[in-house]
N, C-alpha and C positions, 0 to 999 in steps of 0.2 A: 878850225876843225881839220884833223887830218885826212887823208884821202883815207885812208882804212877807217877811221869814223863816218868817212860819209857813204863807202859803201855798204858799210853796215847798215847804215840808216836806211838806204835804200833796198834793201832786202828786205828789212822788216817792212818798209812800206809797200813793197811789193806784196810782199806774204796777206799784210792786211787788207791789201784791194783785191787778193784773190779770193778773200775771206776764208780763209784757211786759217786756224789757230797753231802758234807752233809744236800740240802734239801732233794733228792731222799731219803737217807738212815734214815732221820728225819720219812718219811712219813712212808716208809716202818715197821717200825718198833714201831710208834705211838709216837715220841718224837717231840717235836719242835726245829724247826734247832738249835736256840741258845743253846740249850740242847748237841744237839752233840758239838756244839764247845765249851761249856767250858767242857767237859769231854773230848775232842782232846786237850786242854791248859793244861789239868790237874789242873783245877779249881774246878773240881766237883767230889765226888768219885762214883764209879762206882758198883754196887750190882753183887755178884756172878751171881745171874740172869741174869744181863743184859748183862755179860761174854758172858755166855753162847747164847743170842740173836744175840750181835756182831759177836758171834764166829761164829753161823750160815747165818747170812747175808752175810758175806764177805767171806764165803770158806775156814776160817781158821779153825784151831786147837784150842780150849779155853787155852789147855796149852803151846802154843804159845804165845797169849793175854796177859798172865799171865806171866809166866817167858820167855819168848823167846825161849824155847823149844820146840825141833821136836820130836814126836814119833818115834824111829826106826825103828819099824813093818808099819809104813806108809809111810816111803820114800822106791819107787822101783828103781829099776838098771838107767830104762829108765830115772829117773830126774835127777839123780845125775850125770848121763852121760851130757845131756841136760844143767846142772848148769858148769859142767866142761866148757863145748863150750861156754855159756854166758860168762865166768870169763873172755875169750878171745877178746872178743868181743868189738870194740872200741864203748863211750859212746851213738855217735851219733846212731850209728848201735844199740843198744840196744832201744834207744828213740823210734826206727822206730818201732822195732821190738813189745813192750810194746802196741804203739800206733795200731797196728794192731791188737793183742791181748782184748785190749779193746773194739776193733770195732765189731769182733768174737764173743765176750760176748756180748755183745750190741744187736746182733742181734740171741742173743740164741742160741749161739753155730754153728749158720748155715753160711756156706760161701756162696755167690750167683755169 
């Protein structure tokens, strides 16, 4: 896989765990949907800029987006804790769990 496939890859998986579909994140960000999909196929290259717009939209890291790297100074105890418990976790139970997550975000952080 090339590095432009894989940051494609990793956009779109950003896009998806921000649960944003790519019109939503076309609108948000002033692209036209076809736009985010061929730069999600890695059909299109992508401008530092727009790194950087991605990187804001979805809650990521630019140098995530870019090489798949985490900053160390930015992961705390609690996630890595957290990540440990998910690795355990059978699929379906994480589906659920995602899917709630999404709904959470959805309604701006507020649970009702």
């Amino acid at each position: 896989m090339t590095d432009k496939q894989k940051l494609a890859e990793r956009i779109r998986e950003a896009r998806e765990l921000s649960g944003l579909s790519q019109g939503q994140a076309a609108k948000k960000i002033g692209f036209h949907r076809p736009t985010i999909s061929e730069i999600e196929a890695g059909r299109r290259n992508v401008k530092a800029d727009e790194i950087i717009v991605f990187a804001d939209l979805y809650g990521v890291e630019a140098s995530w987006l870019m090489k798949g790297e985490i900053e160390k100074e930015k992961i705390n105890k609690k996630i890595l804790a957290a990540a440990r418990e998910l690795s355990l976790m059978k699929q379906e139970d994480l589906d659920v769990l995602m899917n709630t997550i999404k709904m959470i975000k959805s309604k701006g952080g507020k649970v009702e």
